[in-house]
C-alpha positions in Angstrom: 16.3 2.5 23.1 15.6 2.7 19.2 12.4 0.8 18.6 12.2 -1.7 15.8 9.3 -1.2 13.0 7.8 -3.1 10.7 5.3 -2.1 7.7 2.7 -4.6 6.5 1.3 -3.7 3.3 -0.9 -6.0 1.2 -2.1 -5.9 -2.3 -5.9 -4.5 -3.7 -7.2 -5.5 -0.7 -10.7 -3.7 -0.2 -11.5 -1.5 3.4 -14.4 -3.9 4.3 -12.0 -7.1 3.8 -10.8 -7.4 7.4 -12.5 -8.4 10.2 -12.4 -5.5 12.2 -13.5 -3.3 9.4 -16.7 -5.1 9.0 -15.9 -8.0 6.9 -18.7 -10.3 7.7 -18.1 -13.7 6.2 -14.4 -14.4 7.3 -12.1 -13.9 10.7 -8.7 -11.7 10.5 -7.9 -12.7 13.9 -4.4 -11.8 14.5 -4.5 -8.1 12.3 -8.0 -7.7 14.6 -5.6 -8.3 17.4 -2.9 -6.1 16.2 -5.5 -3.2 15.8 -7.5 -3.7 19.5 -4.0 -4.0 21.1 -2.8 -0.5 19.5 -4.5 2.0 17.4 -7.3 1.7 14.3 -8.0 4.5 11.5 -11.0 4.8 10.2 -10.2 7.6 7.2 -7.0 6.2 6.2 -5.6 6.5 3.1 -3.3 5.3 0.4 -1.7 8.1 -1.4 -2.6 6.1 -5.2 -5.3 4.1 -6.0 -2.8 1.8 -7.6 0.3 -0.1 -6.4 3.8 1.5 -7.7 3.0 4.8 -6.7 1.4 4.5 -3.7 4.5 2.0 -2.7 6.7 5.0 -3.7 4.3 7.7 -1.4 4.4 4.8 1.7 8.6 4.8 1.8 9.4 8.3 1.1 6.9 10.0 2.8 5.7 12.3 -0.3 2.7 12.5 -2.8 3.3 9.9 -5.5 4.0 13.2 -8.1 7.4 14.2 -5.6 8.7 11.0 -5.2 8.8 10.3 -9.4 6.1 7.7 -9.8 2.7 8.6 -10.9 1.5 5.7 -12.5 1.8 1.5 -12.6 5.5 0.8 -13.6 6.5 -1.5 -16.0 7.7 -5.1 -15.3 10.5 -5.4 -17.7 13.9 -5.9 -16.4 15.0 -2.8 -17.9 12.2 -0.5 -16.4 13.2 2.5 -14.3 11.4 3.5 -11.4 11.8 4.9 -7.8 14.9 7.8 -8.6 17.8 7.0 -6.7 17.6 10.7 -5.5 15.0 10.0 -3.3 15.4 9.0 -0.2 13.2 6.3 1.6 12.3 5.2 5.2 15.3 2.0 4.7 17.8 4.6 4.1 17.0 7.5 6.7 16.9 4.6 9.4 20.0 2.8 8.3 21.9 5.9 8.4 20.3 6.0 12.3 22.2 2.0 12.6 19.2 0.4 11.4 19.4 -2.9 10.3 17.2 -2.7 7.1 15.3 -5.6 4.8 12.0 -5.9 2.9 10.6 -9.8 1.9 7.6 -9.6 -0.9 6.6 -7.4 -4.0 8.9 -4.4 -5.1 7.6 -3.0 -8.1 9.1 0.1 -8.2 11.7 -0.8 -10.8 14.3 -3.0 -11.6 16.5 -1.3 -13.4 19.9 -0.6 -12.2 19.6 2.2 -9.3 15.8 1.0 -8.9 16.0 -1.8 -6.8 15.7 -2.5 -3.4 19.8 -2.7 -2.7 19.8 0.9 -4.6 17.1 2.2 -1.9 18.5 1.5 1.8 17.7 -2.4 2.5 20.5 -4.4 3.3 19.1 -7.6 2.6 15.7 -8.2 0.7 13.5 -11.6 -1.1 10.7 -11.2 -3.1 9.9 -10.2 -7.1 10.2 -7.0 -8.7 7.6 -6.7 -11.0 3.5 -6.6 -10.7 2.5 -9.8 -10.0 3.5 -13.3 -10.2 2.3 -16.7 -10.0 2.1 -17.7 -5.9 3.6 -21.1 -6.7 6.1 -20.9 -9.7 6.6 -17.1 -9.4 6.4 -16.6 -13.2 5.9 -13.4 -14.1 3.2 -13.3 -16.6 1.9 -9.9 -18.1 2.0 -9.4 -21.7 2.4 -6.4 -21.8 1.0 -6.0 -25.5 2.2 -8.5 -27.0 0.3 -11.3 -28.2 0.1 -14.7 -26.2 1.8 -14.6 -23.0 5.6 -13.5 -21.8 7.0 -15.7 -19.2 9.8 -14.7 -16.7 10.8 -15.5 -13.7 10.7 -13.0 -10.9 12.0 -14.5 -7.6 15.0 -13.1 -6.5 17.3 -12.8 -3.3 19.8 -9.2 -2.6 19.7 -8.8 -6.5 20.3 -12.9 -7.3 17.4 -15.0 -9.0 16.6 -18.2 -6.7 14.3 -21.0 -7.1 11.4 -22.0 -5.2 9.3 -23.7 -7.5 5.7 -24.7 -5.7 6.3 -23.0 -2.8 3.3 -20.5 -1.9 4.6 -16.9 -1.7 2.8 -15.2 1.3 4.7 -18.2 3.1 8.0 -17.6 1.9 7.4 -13.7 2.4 6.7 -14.9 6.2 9.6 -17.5 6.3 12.2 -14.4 4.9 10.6 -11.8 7.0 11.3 -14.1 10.3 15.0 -14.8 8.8 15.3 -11.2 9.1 14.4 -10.4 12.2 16.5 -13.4 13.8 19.7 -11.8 11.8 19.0 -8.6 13.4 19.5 -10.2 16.8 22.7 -11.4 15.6 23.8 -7.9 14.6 22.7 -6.2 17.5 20.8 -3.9 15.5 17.3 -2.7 15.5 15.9 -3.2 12.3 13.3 -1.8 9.8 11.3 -4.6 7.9 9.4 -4.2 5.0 6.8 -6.8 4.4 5.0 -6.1 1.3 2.7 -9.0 0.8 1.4 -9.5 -3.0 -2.1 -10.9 -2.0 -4.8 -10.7 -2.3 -3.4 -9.8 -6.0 -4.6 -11.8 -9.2 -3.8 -14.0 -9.7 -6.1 -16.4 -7.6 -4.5 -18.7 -5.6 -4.5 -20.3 -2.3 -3.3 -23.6 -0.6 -6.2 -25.8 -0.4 -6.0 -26.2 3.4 -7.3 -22.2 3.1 -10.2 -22.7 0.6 -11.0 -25.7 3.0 -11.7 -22.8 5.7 -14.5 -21.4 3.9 -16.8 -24.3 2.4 -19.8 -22.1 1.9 -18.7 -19.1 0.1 -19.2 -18.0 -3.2 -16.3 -19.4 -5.2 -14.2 -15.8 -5.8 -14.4 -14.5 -2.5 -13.7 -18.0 -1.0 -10.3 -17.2 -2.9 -10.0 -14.0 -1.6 -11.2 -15.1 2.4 -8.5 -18.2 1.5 -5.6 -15.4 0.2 -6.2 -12.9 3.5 -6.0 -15.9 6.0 -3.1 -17.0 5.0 -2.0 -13.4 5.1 -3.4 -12.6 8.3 -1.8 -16.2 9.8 1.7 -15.1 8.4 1.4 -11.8 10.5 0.5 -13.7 13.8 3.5 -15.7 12.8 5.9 -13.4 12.8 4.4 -11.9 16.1 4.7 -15.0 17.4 8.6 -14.3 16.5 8.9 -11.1 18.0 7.0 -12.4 21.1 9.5 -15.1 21.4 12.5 -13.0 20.6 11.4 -10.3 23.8 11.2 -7.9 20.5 7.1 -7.4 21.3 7.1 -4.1 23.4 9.8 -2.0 21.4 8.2 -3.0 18.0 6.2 -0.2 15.8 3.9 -2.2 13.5 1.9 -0.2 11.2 -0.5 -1.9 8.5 -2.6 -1.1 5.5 -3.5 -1.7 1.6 -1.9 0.0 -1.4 -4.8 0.6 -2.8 -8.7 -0.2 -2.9 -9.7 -4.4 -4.3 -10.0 -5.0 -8.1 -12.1 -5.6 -10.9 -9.8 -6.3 -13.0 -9.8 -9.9 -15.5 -6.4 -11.1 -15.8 -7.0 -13.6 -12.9 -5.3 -16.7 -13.8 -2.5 -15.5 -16.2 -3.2 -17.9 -19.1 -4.7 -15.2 -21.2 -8.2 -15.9 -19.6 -10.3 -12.4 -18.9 -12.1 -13.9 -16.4 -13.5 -11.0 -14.0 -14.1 -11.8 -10.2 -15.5 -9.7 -7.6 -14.0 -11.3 -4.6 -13.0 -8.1 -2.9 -15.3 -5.3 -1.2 -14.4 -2.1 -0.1 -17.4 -1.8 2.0 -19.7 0.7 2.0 -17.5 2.6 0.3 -18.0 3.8 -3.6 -15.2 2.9 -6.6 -12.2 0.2 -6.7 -8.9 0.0 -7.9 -8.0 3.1 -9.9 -10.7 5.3 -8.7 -10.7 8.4 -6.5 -14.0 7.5 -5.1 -13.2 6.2 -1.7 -13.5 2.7 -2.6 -10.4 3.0 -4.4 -8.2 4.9 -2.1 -9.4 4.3 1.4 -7.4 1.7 3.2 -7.5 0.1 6.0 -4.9 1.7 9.0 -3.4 0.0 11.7 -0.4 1.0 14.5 0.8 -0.8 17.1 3.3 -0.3 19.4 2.9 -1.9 23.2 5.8 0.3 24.8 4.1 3.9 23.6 0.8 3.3 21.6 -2.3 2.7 24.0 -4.6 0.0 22.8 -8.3 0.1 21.3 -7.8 3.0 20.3 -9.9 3.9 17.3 -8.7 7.0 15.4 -11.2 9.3 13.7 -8.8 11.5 11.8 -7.7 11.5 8.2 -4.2 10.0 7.6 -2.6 9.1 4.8 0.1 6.4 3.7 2.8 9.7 3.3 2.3 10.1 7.0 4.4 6.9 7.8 8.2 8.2 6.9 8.0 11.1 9.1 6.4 9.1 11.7 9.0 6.3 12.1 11.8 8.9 11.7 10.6 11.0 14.6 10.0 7.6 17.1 13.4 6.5 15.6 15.3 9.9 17.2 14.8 11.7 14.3 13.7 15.1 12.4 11.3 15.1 9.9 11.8 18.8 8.9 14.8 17.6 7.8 13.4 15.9 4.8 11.5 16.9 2.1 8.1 15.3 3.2 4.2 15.7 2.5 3.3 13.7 5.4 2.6 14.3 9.1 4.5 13.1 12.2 1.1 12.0 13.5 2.8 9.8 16.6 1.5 12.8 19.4 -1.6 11.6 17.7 -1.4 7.6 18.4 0.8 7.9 21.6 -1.0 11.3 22.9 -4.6 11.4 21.6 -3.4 14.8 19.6 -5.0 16.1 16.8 -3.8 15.8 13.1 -2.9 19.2 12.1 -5.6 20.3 9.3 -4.2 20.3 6.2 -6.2 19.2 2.6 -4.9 15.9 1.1 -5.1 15.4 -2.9 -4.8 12.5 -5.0 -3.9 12.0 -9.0 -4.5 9.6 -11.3 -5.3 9.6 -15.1 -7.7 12.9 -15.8 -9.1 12.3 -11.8 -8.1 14.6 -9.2 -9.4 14.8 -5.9 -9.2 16.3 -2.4 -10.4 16.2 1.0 -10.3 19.1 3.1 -12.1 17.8 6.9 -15.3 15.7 5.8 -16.0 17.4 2.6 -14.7 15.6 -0.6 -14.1 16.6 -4.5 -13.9 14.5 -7.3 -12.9 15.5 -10.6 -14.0 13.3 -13.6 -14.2 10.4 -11.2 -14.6 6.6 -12.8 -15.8 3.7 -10.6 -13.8 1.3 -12.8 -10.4 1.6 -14.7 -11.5 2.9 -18.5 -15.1 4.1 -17.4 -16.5 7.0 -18.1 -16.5 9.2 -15.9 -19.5 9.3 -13.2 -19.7 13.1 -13.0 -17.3 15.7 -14.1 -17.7 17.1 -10.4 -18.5 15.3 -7.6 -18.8 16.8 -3.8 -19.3 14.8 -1.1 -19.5 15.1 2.7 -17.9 11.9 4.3 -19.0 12.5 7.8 -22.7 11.7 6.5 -21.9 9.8 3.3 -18.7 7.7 3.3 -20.4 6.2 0.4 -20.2 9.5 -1.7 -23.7 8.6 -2.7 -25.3 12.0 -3.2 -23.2 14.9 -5.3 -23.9 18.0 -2.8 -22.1 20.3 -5.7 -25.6 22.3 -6.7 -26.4 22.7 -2.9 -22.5 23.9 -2.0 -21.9 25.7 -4.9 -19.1 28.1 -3.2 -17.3 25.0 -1.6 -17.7 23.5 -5.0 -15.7 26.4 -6.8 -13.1 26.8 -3.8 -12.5 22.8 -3.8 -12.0 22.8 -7.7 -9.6 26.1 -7.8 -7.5 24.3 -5.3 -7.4 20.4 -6.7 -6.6 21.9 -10.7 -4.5 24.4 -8.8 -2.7 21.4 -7.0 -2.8 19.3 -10.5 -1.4 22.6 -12.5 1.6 22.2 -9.8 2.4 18.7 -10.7 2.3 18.3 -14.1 5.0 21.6 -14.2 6.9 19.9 -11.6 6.7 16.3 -13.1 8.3 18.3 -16.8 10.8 19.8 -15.2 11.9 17.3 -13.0 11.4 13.9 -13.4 10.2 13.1 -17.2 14.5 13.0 -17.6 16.3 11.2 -16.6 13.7 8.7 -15.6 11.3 9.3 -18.4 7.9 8.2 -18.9 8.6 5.8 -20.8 9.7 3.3 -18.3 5.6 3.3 -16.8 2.9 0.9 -18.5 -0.3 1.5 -17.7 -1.7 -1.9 -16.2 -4.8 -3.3 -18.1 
């Protein structure tokens, strides 16, 4: 029997921001419960440390550079994005009878042949752009321009719908159950894509979730507020499956796009009012750093009928690893695909090993790689627009997750053998970004977010 899956992705959340990860001063309860009941990584990874591409790497199972989105895309409603070409987790398992859907943030273009309908999913709810307000899902971002460019971004298979006030991780929740409950009706197993947009700017909760957490700090009493209501809509809907007998035959899988922000743009009325609400931990950098901070998530899978529980996973997986994963416990052959990632289920289900392998990572003039516990950074910056910290930055992670001490005078072979193989890696893609996808996509449908 085909099992169902599900993928829970939220938005610049940080790796210490969960309970089970360390998060000290609020509960995740039911994503604790999701990770004791199946398995937890603790060197998992987002393929971007920013949203679009590392979206793009999670559904097609490649390195943001192969699947034709390197950077933040643009919210306009003519932006390209996500090439049609490219094939994604919704349509591999529909072609297997899937019944497919996805409730919460896209952004991974909304041109025509860029939106969810033109990328597998039968049915899908949720906004196309960035970000939007949580209650009058306005879409906000300048984008240049002086004062502020309002549009509306709520939308339902391709038609704009109005749900004016109504908090969006909830209607995320309410769509994703609608879903699930049609798939019954079908007689279909389904794939379900829940991208949630929090804990996103901007910063907004329902009271009765900043009434949780009287005594902290005001910005991460926001962010506590933003995850609990995440982390209640995902006991919700596992409260669904439980009550649809759906529980046992359900592969769940969970993570962030991408390390938390310091970025200012939290209110959208043209305020740059910066807020630290988010941590990543021990862990050095944020959004839009190759530091860990910015691209190590955390990495949850669950499923009761092949995955054993508390399991915690030492070894490095990435975001890419996903597609090939689902296909395989769907019946299907990943070497049929062109795919970066791993099949790692002998590793959830079986206790295997991860096949070595290095991983890279690209974004502006950083590149970096991890090959077993020893890390490279080129020109890494903790921040978006920094300078950066050093122009080579070596790091062993089994002694210093924090990337607090640069080993690359006492490693100086590793240094040069590390360096040769990320610019050789970086040489690679920017040939094979020219030749391929700067037309017909084109660069210019990317904005780089400020």
């Amino acid at each position: 029997m085909q099992p169902n899956f599900i993928i829970f992705l939220t938005d610049d959340q940080g790796y210490g921001d969960l309970s089970c990860m360390g998060a000290p001063d609020f509960k995740t309860p039911h994503l604790d419960r999701m990770a004791a009941e199946g398995a937890r990584f603790t060197d998992w990874y987002s393929n971007s440390p920013v949203c679009s591409p590392s979206r793009a790497s999670l559904l097609t199972g490649r390195y943001p550079c192969h699947a034709g989105v390197r950077s933040i895309l643009a919210g306009h409603r003519t932006a390209t994005g996500l090439p049609p070409s490219v094939p994604t987790l919704a349509t591999v398992l529909k072609e297997r009878g899937y019944y497919t859907a996805m409730s919460g943030k896209w952004h991974l273009g909304l041109a025509e042949g860029s939106r969810p309908e033109h990328h597998g999913f039968d049915d899908w709810f949720g906004f196309m752009a960035g970000c939007i307000d949580f209650f009058s899902h306005i879409f906000y971002w300048a984008l240049g321009q002086p004062g502020i460019d309002q549009t509306h971004d709520l939308w339902e298979n391709g038609e704009e719908i109005y749900r004016n006030g109504e908090y969006f991780t909830e209607l995320i929740t309410e769509y994703a159950i609608r879903y699930i409950r049609k798939s019954v009706e079908l007689g279909k197993p389904f794939f379900l894509y829940v991208p949630y947009n929090a804990p996103h700017y901007p910063m907004h909760a329902p009271q009765k979730y900043v009434d949780r957490f009287p005594n902290l700090p005001w910005d991460r009493q926001i962010m506590a507020a933003m995850l609990s209501a995440v982390d209640d809509s995902v006991g919700e809907i596992f409260a669904e499956l439980e009550r649809l007998g759906l529980t046992e035959n359900t592969f769940s899988y969970f993570q962030s796009d991408n390390g938390p922000s310091r970025e200012t743009r939290n209110w959208l009325d043209g305020t740059q009012d910066p807020y630290y609400g988010g941590t990543a931990g021990k862990l050095k950098g944020h959004k839009f750093s190759l530091y860990e901070g910015g691209i190590r998530s955390p990495g949850i899978m669950n499923w009761p009928q092949r995955i054993p529980a508390e399991q915690v996973i030492n070894e490095v997986g990435a975001a890419m690893d996903v597609f090939p994963t689902f296909l395989a416990a769907a019946g299907g052959d990943p070497s049929g695909y062109e795919l970066d990632g791993l099949d790692i289920l002998p590793t959830v289900a079986n206790g295997e090993l991860i096949p070595h392998r290095d991983i890279y990572w690209e974004m502006g003039k950083q590149t970096a790689v991890r090959r077993g516990n020893w890390k490279l950074v080129l020109n890494g910056q903790l921040v978006e627009g920094a300078p950066p910290e050093d122009d080579v930055h070596l790091a062993d992670l089994e002694t210093d997750m924090g990337e607090t001490e640069n080993l690359k005078d006492a490693q100086p072979e590793l240094t040069t053998e590390l360096t040769n193989a990320a610019q050789t890696w970086r040489e690679g893609i920017e040939t094979h970004w020219e030749t391929e996808w700067v037309n017909p996509n084109g660069t210019t449908g990317y904005v780089k977010e400020k």
